[in-house]
Residue, then its C-alpha position, 0 to 999 in steps of 0.5 A: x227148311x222150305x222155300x214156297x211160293x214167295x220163298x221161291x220166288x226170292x230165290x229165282x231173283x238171286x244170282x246164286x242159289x244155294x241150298x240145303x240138302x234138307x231143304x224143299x222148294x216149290x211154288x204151289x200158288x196153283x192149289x190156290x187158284x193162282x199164277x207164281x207172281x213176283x216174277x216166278x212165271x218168268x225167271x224159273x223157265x229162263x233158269x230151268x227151262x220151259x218143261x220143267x218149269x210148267x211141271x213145277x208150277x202145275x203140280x205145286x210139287x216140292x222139289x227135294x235138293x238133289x232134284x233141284x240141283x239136277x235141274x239147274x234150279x240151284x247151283x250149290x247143295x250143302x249139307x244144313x250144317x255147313x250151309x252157312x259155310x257154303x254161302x259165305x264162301x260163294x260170297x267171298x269168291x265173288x266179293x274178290x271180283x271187280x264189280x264192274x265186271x261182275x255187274x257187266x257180265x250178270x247184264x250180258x247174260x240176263x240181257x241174253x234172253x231178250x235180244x237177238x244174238x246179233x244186239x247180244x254181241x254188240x252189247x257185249x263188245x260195248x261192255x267190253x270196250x269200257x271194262x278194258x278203260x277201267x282201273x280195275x281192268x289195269x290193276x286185274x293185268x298187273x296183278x296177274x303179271x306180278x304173281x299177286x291177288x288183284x285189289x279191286x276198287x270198283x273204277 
C-alpha cells in the first residue's frame, strides 16, 4: 500500500522500519501548500540525509521500496506476503534484548544528533556506568559464560 504524509510521518517516528516491496512512501503535503508536520521536516534528514530529504519533500514524489531501502528510509524490504513475517520476527529479535539496554542504546544515538560528541560520550559512559549495575547486565554475563539464552527481566 502507500505511506503518505501522515503514513509516512508514522513511519519516521518508528525504531525500525520495514516495508513491502510493493508498497510506496512519500510525504506530498507540499501540492497542498503545506510543510510535513508531525515531525516529518525533522527526522527524514536525520534518517536519509539533507538532500535526500529536501528531494522528497519538494517533489512530493513516491518512493518505490528498492529506492527507499537504498537511501537508509527503511532498513527491511519484504515481499507483501511474507511482510507480516518479516516485522514479527524484527520484533521478536528485539523483544529478546534487555530493555534497559535497548532503551539506553536508542537514547544514545537519538541523543547523538543534538549534542557535541564530547556531552554524547559522557552521556554514553553515564549509560553505560548504570547498565553495568543492572541485573539483566549480570544475567546477560552468566548467560554467555554458561552457553544458554539470557532471561531478561528488565532490572
Amino acid at each position: 500500500g502507500y505511506a503518505l504524509g501522515g503514513g509516512c510521518g508514522i513511519a519516521l517516528a518508528c525504531t525500525v522500519r520495514v516495508m513491502s516491496t510493493d508498497a510506496r512512501i512519500g510525504l506530498p503535503e507540499v501540492k497542498l501548500g503545506v510543510l510535513p508536520g508531525g515531525g516529518g521536516t525533522q527526522r527524514l534528514p536525520r534518517i536519509v540525509g539533507l538532500g535526500w530529504a529536501l528531494h522528497i519533500a519538494l517533489t512530493a514524489e513516491f518512493l518505490d521500496a528498492e529506492t527507499a531501502f537504498r537511501i537508509g528510509l527503511v532498513t527491511k524490504l519484504a515481499k507483501p506476503e511474507e511482510l507480516m513475517e518479516a516485522c514479527t520476527e524484527i520484533a521478536t529479535k528485539l523483544a529478546e534484548k534487555p530493555p534497559l539496554a535497548v532503551r539506553a542504546i536508542e537514547q544514545a544515538m537519538r541523543a547523538s544528533f543534538d549534542v557535541n560528541s564530547h556531552r554524547g560520550l559522557e552521556m554514553e559512559r553515564q549509560l553505560m556506568a548504570t547498565l553495568l549495575s543492572t541485573e539483566d547486565h549480570h544475567e546477560g554475563i552468566r548467560a554467555f559464560l554458561e552457553k544458554r539464552k539470557a532471561n531478561f527481566k528488565g532490572k
